[in-house]
N, C-alpha and C positions, 0 to 999 in steps of 0.2 A: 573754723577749726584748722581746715588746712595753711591757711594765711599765717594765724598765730604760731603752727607749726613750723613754717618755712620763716621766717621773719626772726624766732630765735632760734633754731639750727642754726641758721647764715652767722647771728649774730653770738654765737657759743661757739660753733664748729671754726670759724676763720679765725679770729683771737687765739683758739686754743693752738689751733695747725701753726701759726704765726709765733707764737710766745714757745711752744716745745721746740721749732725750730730755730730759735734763738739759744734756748737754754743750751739744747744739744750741740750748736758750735761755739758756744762760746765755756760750756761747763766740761762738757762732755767728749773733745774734738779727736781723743787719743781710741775712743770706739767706734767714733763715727768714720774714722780714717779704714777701721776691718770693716764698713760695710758699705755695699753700693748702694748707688743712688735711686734706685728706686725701692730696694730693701727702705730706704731712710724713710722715701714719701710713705711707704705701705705703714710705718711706724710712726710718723708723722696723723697721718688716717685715722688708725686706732687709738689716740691718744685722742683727736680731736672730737673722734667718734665717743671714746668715753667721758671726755666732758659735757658733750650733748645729752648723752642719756642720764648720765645722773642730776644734771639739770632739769631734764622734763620728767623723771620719775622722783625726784624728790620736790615741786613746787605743789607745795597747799593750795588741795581743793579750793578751796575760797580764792586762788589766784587765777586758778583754770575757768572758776563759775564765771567769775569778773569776763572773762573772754568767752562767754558763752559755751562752753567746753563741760558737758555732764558725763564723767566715765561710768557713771552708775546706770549710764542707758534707757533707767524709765524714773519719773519723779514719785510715783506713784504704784501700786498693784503689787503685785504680786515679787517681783524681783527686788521690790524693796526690801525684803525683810532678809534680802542675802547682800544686796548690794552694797551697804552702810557698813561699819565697824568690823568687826573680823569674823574670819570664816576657816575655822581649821579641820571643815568634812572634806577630805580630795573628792574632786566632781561637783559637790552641789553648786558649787557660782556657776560651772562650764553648763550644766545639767539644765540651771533655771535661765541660762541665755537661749539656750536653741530652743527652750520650751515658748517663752516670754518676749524674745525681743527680735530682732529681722534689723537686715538694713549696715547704716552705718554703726551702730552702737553695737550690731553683733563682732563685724568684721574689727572693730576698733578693739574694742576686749579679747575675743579670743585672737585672731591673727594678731594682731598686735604686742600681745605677748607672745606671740611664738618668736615674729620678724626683728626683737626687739634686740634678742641676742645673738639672733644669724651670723650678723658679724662679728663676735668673738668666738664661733665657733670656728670660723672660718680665716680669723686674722691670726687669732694665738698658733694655732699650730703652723704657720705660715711663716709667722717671724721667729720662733724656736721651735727646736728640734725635740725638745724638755715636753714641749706642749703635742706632739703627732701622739698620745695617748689617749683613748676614748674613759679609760678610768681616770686621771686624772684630769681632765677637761670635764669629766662629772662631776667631779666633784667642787671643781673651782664655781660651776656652775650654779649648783648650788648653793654654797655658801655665798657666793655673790645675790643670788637670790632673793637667799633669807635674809641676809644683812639688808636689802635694800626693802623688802617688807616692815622687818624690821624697826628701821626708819620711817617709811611712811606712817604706821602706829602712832608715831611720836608727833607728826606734823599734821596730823588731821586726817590721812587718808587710810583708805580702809587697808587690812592686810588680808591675803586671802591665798591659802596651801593651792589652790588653782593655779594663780598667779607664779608661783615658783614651778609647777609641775609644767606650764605652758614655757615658761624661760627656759628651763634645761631642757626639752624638748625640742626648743627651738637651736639653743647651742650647737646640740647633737647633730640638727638637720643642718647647721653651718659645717659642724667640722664634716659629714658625710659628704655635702659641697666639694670642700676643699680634698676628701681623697679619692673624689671622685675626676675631679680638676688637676689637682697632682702630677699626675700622670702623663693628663694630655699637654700639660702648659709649661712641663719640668718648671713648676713651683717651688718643689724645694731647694732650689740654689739661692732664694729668700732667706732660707733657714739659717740662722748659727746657733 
């Protein structure tokens, strides 16, 4: 799992990093000129950042099983009957993992949805100043969320109101990061 992980990160995240840094000097060079060069990479980062994740959270089950890759955590028992197709009770998926499953398949579903969005909580308000709002970073949160449940529905994988309550959660503990960081790093001269 980790292999399959790291082998298309690399192979998502350096194309993306490569190709936005392209577009942006050669489409874009009169914005890129008001902003420095590490502002650039940090923008650079979460672009390539979020071609990886909408890679890995929009690729059909049947492509993850192929790779030995089970996000349902048990084939059988008792967490089946939450794991498969959709779940719109807040807590029952989170509820039937600590109850049901241990291990890599706990830490993979619930932290993994937390860690997933860390870094948009933590980039957005980094590279604008629009984005230092905790309601408004909720909300982006969200609807990125659902929209990305959303999606999976349509591609085979399960949708589950956990799954969105653990993402913006995780957001949140991003942006907390970043004003927590702020401060000591004078972060915001990143910002326009």
């Amino acid at each position: 799992m980790v292999s399959f992980i790291i082998k298309f990160a690399l192979l998502i995240f350096i194309p993306s990093f490569f190709l936005t840094a392209f577009i942006r000097t050669q489409f874009f060079g009169k914005h890129k000129r008001k902003s420095s060069p590490k502002r650039e990479y940090l923008f650079l980062i979460l672009v390539a950042y979020l071609a990886s994740l909408l890679f890995f959270l929009l690729v059909p089950n049947s492509v993850l099983m192929g790779q030995g890759i089970h996000l349902t955590g048990l084939e059988t028992g008792p967490l089946l009957k939450v794991s498969g197709g959709h779940n719109f009770r807040p807590f029952k998926t989170i509820q039937s993992y600590l109850r049901h499953v241990s291990g890599l398949h706990l830490v993979t579903n619930l932290l993994g949805n937390i860690l997933i969005f860390s870094p948009l909580g933590f980039l957005l308000p980094l590279l604008w100043k629009k984005m230092d709002q905790p309601l408004r970073l909720f909300r982006i949160f969200l609807v990125s969320s659902c929209l990305i449940e959303i999606a999976q529905s349509f591609i085979g994988r399960s949708s589950d109101i956990d799954d969105i309550i653990l993402n913006v959660l995780g957001g949140l503990l991003g942006f907390c990061l970043y004003r927590f960081l702020a401060p000591l790093f004078s972060l915001k001269k990143f910002q326009r």
